[in-house]
N, CA, C and O atoms as a GROMACS GRO file, in nm:
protein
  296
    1UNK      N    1   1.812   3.457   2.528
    1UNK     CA    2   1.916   3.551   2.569
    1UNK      C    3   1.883   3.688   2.510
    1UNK      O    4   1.863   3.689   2.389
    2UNK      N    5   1.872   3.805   2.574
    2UNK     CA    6   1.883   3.892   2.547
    2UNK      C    7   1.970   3.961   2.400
    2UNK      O    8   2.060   3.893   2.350
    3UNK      N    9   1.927   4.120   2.328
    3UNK     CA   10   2.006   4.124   2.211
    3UNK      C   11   2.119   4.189   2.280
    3UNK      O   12   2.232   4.166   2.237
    4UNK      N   13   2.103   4.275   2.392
    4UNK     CA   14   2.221   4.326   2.468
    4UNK      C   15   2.359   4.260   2.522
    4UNK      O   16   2.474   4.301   2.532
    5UNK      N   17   2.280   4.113   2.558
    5UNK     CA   18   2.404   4.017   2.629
    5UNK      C   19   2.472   3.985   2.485
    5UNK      O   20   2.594   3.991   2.474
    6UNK      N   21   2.386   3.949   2.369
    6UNK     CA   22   2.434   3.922   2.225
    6UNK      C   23   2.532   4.005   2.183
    6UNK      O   24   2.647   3.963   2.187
    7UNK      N   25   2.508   4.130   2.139
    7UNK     CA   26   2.563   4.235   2.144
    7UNK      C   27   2.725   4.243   2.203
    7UNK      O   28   2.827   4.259   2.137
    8UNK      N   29   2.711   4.224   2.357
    8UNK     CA   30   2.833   4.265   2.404
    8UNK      C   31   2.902   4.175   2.392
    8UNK      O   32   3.020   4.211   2.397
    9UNK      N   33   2.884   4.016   2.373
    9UNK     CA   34   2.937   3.886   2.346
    9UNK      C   35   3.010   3.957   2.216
    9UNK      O   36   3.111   4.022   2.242
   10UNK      N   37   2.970   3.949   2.085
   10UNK     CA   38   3.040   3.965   1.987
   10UNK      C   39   3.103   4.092   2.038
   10UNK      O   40   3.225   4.081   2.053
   11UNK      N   41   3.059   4.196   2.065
   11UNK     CA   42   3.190   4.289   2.089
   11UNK      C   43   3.295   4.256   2.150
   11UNK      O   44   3.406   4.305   2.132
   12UNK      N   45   3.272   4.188   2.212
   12UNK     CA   46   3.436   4.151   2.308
   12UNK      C   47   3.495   4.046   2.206
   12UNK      O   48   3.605   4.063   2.153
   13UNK      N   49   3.432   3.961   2.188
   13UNK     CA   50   3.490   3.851   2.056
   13UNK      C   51   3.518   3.929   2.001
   13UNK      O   52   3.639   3.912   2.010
   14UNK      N   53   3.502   4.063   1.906
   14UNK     CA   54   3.551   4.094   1.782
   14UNK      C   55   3.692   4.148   1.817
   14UNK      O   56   3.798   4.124   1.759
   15UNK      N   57   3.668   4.234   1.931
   15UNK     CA   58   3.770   4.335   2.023
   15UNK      C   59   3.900   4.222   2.036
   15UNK      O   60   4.017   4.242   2.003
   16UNK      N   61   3.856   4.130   2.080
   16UNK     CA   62   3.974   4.013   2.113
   16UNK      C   63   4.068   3.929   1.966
   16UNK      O   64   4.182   3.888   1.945
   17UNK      N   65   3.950   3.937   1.901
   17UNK     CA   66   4.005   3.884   1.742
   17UNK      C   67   4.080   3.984   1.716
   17UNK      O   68   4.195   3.941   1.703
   18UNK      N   69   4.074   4.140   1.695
   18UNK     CA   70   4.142   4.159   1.653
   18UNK      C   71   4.270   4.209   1.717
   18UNK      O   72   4.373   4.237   1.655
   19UNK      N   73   4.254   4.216   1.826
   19UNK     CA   74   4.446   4.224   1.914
   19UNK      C   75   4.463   4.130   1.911
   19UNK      O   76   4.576   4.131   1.961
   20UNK      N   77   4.438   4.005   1.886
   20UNK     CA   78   4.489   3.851   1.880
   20UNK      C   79   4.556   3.899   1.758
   20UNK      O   80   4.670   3.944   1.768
   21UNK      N   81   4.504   3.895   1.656
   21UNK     CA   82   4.612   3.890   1.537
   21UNK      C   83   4.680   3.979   1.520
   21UNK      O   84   4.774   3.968   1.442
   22UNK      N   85   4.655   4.104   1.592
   22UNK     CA   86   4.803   4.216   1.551
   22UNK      C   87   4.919   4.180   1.685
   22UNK      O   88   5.037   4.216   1.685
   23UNK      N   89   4.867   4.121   1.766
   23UNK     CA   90   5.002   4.044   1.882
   23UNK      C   91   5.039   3.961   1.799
   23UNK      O   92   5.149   3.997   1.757
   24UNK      N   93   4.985   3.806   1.720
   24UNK     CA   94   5.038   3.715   1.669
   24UNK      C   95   5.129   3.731   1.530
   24UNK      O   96   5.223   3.664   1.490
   25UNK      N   97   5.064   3.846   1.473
   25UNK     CA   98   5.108   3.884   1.363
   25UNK      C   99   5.251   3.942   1.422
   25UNK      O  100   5.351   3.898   1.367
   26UNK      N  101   5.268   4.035   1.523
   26UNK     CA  102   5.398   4.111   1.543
   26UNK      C  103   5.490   3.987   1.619
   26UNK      O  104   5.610   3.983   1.592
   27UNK      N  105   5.441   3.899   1.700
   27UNK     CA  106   5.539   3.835   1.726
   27UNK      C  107   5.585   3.769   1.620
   27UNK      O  108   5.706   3.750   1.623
   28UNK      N  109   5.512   3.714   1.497
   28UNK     CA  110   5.589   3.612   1.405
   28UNK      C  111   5.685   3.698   1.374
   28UNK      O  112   5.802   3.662   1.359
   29UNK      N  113   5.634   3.854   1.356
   29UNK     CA  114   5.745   3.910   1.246
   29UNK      C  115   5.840   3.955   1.334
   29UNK      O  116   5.917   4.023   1.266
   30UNK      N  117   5.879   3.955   1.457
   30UNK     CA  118   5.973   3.980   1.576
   30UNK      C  119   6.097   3.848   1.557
   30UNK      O  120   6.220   3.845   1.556
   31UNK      N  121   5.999   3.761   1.545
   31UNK     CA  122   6.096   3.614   1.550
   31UNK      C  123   6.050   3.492   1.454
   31UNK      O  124   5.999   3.380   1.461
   32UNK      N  125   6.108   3.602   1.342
   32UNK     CA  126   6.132   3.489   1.152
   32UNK      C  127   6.164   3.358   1.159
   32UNK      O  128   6.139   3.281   1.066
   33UNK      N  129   6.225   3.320   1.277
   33UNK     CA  130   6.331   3.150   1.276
   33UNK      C  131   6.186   3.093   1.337
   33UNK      O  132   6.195   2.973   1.362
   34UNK      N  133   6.054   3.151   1.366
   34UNK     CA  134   5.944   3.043   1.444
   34UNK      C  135   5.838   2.994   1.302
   34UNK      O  136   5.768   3.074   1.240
   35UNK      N  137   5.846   2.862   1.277
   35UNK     CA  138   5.778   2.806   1.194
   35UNK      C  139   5.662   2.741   1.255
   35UNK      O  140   5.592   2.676   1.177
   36UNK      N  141   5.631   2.745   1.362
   36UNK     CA  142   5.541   2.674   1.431
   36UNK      C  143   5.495   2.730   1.584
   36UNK      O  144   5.565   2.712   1.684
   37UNK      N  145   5.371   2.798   1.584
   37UNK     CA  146   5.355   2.875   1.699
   37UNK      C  147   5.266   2.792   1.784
   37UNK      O  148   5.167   2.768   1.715
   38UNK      N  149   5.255   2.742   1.886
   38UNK     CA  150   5.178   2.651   1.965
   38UNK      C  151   5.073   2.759   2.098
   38UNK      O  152   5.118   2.794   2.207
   39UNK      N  153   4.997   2.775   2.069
   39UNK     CA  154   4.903   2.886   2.138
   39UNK      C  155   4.841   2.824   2.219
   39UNK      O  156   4.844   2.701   2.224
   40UNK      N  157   4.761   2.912   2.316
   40UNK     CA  158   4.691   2.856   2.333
   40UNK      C  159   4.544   2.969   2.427
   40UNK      O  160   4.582   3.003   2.539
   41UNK      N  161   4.458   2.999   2.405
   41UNK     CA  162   4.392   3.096   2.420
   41UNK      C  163   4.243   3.052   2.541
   41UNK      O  164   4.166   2.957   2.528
   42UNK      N  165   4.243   3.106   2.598
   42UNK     CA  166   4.156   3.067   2.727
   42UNK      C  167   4.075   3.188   2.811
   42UNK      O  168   4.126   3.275   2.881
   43UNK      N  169   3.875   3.157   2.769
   43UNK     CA  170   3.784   3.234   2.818
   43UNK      C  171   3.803   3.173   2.966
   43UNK      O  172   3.812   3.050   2.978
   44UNK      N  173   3.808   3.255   3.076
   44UNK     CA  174   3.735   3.246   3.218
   44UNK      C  175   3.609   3.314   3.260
   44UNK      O  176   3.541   3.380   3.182
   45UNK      N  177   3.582   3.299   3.374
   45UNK     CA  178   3.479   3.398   3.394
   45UNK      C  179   3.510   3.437   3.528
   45UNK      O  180   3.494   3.362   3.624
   46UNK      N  181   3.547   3.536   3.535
   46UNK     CA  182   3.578   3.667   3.645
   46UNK      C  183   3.492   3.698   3.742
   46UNK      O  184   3.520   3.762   3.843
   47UNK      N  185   3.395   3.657   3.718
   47UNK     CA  186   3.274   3.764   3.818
   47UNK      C  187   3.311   3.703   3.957
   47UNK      O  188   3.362   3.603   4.008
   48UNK      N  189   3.270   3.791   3.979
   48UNK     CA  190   3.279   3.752   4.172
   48UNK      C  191   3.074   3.712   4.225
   48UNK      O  192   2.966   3.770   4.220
   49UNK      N  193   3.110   3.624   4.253
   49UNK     CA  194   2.980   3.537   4.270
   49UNK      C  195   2.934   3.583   4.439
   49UNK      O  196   2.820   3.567   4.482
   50UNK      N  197   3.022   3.628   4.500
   50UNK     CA  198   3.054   3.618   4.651
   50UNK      C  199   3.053   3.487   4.688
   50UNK      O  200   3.140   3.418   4.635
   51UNK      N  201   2.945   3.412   4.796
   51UNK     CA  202   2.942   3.290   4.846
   51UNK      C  203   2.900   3.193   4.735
   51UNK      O  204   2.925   3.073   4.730
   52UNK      N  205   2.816   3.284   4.625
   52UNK     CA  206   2.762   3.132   4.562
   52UNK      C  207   2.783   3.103   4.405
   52UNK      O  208   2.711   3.117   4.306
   53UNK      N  209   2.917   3.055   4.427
   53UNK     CA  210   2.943   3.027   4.262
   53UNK      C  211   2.905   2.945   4.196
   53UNK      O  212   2.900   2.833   4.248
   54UNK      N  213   2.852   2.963   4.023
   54UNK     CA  214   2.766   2.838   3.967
   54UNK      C  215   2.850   2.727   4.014
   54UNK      O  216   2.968   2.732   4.046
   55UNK      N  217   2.766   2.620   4.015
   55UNK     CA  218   2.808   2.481   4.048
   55UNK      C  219   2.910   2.433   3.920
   55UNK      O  220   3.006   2.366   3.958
   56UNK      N  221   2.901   2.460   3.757
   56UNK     CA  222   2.976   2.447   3.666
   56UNK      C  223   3.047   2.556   3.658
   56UNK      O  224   2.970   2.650   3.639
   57UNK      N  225   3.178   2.599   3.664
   57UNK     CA  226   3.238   2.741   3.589
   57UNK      C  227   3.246   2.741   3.497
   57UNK      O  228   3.263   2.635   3.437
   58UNK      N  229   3.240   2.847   3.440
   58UNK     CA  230   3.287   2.935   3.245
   58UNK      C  231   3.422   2.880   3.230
   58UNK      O  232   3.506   2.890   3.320
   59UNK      N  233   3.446   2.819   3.109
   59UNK     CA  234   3.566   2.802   3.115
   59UNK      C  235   3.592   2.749   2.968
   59UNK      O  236   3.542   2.640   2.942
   60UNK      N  237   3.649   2.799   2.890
   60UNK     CA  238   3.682   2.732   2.745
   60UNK      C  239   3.826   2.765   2.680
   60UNK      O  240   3.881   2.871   2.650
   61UNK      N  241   3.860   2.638   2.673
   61UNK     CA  242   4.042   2.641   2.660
   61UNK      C  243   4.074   2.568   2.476
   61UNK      O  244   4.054   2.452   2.441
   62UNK      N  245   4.108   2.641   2.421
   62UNK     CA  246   4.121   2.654   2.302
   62UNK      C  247   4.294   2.636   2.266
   62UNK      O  248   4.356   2.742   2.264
   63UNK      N  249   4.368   2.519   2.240
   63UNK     CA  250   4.497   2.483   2.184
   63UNK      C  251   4.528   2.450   2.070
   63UNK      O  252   4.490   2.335   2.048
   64UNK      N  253   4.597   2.510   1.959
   64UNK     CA  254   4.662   2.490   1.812
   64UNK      C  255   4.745   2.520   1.804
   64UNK      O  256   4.786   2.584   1.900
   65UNK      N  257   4.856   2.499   1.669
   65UNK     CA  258   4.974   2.564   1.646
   65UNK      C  259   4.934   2.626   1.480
   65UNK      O  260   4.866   2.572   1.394
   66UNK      N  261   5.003   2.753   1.477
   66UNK     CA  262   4.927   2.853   1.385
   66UNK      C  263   5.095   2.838   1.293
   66UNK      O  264   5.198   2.875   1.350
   67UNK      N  265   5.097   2.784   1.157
   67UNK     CA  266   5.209   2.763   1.096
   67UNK      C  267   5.290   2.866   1.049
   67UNK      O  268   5.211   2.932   0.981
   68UNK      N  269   5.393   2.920   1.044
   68UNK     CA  270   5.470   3.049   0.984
   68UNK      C  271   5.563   3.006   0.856
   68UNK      O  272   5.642   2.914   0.873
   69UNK      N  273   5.557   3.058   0.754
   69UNK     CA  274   5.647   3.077   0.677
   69UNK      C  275   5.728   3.174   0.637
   69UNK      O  276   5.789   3.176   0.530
   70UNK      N  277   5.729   3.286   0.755
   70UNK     CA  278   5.818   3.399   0.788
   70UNK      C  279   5.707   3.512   0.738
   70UNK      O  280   5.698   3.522   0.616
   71UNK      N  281   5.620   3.599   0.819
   71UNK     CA  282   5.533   3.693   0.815
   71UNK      C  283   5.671   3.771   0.659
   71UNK      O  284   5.793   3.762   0.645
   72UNK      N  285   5.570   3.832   0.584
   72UNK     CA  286   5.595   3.945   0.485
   72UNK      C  287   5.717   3.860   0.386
   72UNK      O  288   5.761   3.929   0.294
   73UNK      N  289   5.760   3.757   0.395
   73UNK     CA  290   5.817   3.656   0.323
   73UNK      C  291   5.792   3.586   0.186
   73UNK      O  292   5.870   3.529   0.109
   74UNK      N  293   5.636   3.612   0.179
   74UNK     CA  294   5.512   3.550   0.106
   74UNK      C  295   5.574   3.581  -0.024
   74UNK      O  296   5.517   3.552  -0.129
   0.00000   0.00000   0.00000
């Protein structure tokens, strides 16, 4: 694989890590009564193939629950 495709892989991973946790972070602290957040976070792949889409699609579906003990509570 290329260092470019490398490259833009972690940039978008990092880009995504970190609005993941300032959304998750503001919703806990929006709503203190949630002790248990059940997520669930999911790569697709967008491209427009026209007629010939890979025979497997991109697809990785990622489900946990992220525990709260009331954000800034600590």
């Amino acid at each position: 694989m290329e260092d470019t495709a490398r490259r833009d892989i972690r940039r978008l991973l990092k880009t995504f890590g970190i609005q993941a946790d300032e959304a998750l972070t503001a919703h806990l602290e929006r709503h203190p009564q949630i002790r248990a957040l059940q997520v669930r976070i999911v790569l697709e792949d967008l491209t427009d193939y026209g007629g010939s889409p890979p025979a497997e699609a991109l697809r990785v579906e990622i489900e946990d629950i992220i525990h709260s003990q009331g954000i800034g509570q600590e």
